[in-house]
N, C-alpha and C positions, 0 to 999 in steps of 0.2 A: 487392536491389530499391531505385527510387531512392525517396522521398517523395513526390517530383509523379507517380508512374506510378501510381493505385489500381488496385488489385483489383477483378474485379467483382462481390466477394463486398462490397465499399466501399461500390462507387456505390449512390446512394438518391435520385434525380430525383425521387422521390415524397412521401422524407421520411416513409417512413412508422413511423420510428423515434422522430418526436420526442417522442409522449407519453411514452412509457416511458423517454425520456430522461432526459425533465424527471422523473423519481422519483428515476432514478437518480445522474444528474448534475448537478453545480449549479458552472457556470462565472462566477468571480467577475475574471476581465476581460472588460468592459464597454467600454473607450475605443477600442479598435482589434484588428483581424484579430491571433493572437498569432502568434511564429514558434513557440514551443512546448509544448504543451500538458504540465501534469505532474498525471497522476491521484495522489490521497494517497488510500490505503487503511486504515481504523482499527487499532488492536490493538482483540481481546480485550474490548468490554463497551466501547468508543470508538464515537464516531462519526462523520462531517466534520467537525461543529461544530467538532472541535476545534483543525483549520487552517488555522480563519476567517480568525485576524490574522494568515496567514503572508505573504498575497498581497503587503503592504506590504514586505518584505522582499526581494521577488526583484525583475531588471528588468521595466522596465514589457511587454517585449515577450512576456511569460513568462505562462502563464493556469494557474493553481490551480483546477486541479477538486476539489474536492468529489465522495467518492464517498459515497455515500448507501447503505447496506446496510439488510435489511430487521427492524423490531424497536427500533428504535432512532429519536431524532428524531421526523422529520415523519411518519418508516415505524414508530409505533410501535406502531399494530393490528395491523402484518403479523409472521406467524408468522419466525422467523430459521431461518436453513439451521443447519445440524448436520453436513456433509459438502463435505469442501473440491471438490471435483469438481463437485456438485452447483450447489454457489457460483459457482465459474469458468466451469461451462459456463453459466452465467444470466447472467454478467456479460457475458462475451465475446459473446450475442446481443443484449447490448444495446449495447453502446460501439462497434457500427461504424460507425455514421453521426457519432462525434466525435472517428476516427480520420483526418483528414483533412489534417493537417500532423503534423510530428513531433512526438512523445511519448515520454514516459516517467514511469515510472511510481516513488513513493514508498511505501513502506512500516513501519510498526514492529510489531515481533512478530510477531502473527497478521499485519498487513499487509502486511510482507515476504514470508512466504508465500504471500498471495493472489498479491502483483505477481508471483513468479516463475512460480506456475504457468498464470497470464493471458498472462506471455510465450511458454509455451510452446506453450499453448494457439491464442492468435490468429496463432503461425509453423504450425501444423498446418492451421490455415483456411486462413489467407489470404494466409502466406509474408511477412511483415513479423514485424518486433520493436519492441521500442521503441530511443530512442535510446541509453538509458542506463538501468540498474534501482539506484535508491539507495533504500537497505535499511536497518534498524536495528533494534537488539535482539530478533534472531534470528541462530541459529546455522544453520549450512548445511544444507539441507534432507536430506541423503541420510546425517545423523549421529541415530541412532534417539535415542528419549528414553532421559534414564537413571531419571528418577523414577515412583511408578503415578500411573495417570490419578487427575483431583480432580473432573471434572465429576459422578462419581456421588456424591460425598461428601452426608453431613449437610450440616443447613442449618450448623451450628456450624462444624463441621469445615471447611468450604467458607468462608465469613466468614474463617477464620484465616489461611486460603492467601493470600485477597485480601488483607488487611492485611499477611501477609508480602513480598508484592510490593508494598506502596504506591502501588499505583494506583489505587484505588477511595477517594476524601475520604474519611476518618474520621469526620464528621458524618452524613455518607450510610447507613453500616453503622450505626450508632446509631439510625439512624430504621427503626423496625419497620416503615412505610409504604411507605417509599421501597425499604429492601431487599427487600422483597417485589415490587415492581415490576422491578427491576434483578436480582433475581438470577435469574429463568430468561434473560434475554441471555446472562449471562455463564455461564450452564453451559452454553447454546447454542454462544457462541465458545472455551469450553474443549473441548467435545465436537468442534468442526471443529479443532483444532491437536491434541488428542489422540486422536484417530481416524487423522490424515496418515498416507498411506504414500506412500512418494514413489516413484515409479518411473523406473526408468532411462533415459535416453534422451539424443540428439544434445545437447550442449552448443550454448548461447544463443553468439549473438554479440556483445552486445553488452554495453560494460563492462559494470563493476558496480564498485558503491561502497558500503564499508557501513560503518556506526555503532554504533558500543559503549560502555558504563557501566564504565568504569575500577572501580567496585565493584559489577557484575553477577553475582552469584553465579548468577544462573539460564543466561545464557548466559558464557560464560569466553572471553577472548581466543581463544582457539587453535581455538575454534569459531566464530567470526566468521571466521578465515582459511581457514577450508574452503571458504567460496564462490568462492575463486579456481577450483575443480574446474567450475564450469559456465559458464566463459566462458573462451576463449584471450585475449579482449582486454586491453583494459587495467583492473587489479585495484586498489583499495586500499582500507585500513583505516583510517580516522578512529577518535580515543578522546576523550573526555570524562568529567570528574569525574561521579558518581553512578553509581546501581545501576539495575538494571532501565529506572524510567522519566529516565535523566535527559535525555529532549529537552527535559521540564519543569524537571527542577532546574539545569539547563544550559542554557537556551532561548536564550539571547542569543546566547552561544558558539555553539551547534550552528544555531543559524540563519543565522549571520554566514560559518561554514565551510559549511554548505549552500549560501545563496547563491552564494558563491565556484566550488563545483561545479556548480550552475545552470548560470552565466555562463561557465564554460570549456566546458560540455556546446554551448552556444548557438554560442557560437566556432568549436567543431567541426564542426555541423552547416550554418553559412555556409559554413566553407570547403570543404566537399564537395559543395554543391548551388552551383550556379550563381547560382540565384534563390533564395534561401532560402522554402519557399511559408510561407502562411499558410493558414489555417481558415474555413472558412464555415459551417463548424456552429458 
């Protein structure tokens, strides 16, 4: 399917998607129509905020969504999902009305799993994909855990896991206040990644690019290379110094090599469309 032919599960003459939008989505180009749009999905106890300053980094024709999950931010009265299905089917009825040029979708950890099963998802609707799916630290979806689940753990127990992964500030855990606010999120988004069953089905078409922590003990090289199993296209594996979270301890790096994939993703999608469209949502 081409990008200028929508679906008419797409069209929305009435708009009648945009409140629920504006919870969901938060589009931070502003200056002009983009050619394409890239949704960023959080890990684990994350939320948009934290690919605010990414937008400066890509070209300008390029628009950073902001996805907004519930529980978290501005969504922080709402209860959060606990069930990746659950998740994707709530997403997918809302992001069709800001499907209107081409997209694709970002991910790390839990949000590389969101994007893939959102792709999967919105090809079952409405027979589109995104352009490209770029993934990070997560390992291919259809490779079982090997560790037990932690979302049931102690409050103790549970705090050690988080500091063994390094993504939760150290001053944060420290604060009896703050952890008490923050940690049902994150047993929430543990409880959706170790709940996942992935179930089999027609392989994506569309690349896939994915990123990895040269010292990731949680996902290991050779599970990053498993994602070449759900697309024939074109496959590759970017690595970067650090473990788990290093788009943080690498951010300059891995946004500079992001970028770069942006801008050849962009390339590709001029040279197959005629007119390359643009977005009016």
């Amino acid at each position: 399917m081409k990008y200028h032919e929508i679906r008419p599960c797409l069209v929305n003459p009435t708009n009648r998607w945009q409140d629920s939008n504006s919870v969901w989505f938060e589009s931070l180009s502003r200056g002009h129509p983009p050619a394409l749009r890239l949704f960023c999905f959080p890990y684990a106890g994350g939320s948009g905020q934290t690919f605010r300053t990414w937008q400066r980094y890509f070209p300008s024709e390029v628009d950073l969504c902001l996805v907004h999950l519930p529980g978290r931010g501005r969504r922080f009265d709402e209860r959060p999902f606990t069930r990746m299905n659950l998740l994707v089917d709530t997403i997918a009825s809302h992001i069709e009305g800001k499907l209107r040029c081409p997209f694709a979708f970002y991910g790390h950890s839990m949000g590389a799993l969101i994007s893939f099963e959102l792709a999967r998802e919105l090809r079952r609707r409405c027979g589109i994909e995104p352009v490209q799916l770029f993934l990070s630290g997560r390992g291919a979806p259809h490779l079982r855990p090997t560790g037990p689940a932690t979302f049931g753990l102690s409050q103790d127990e549970f705090i050690v896991k988080l500091r063994e992964l390094n993504g939760t500030p150290q001053e944060l855990l420290e604060d009896a206040e703050l952890t008490e606010l923050i940690l049902p999120i994150l047993r929430a988004d543990f409880e959706i990644v170790e709940t996942y069953e992935y179930q089999p089905g027609a392989c994506l078409s569309c690349p896939i690019t994915v990123y990895g922590g040269l010292q990731d003990k949680e996902v290991p090289v050779g599970n990053l290379r498993e994602w070449k199993e759900h697309s024939p296209a074109q496959f590759k594996v970017r690595l970067f110094p650090g473990a788990h979270f290093f788009i943080h301890a690498s951010s300059v790096r891995f946004l500079e090599v992001l970028r770069l994939d942006i801008s050849d993703s962009l390339r590709k999608v001029a040279g197959r469309l005629k007119h390359p469209p643009t977005c009016s949502a």
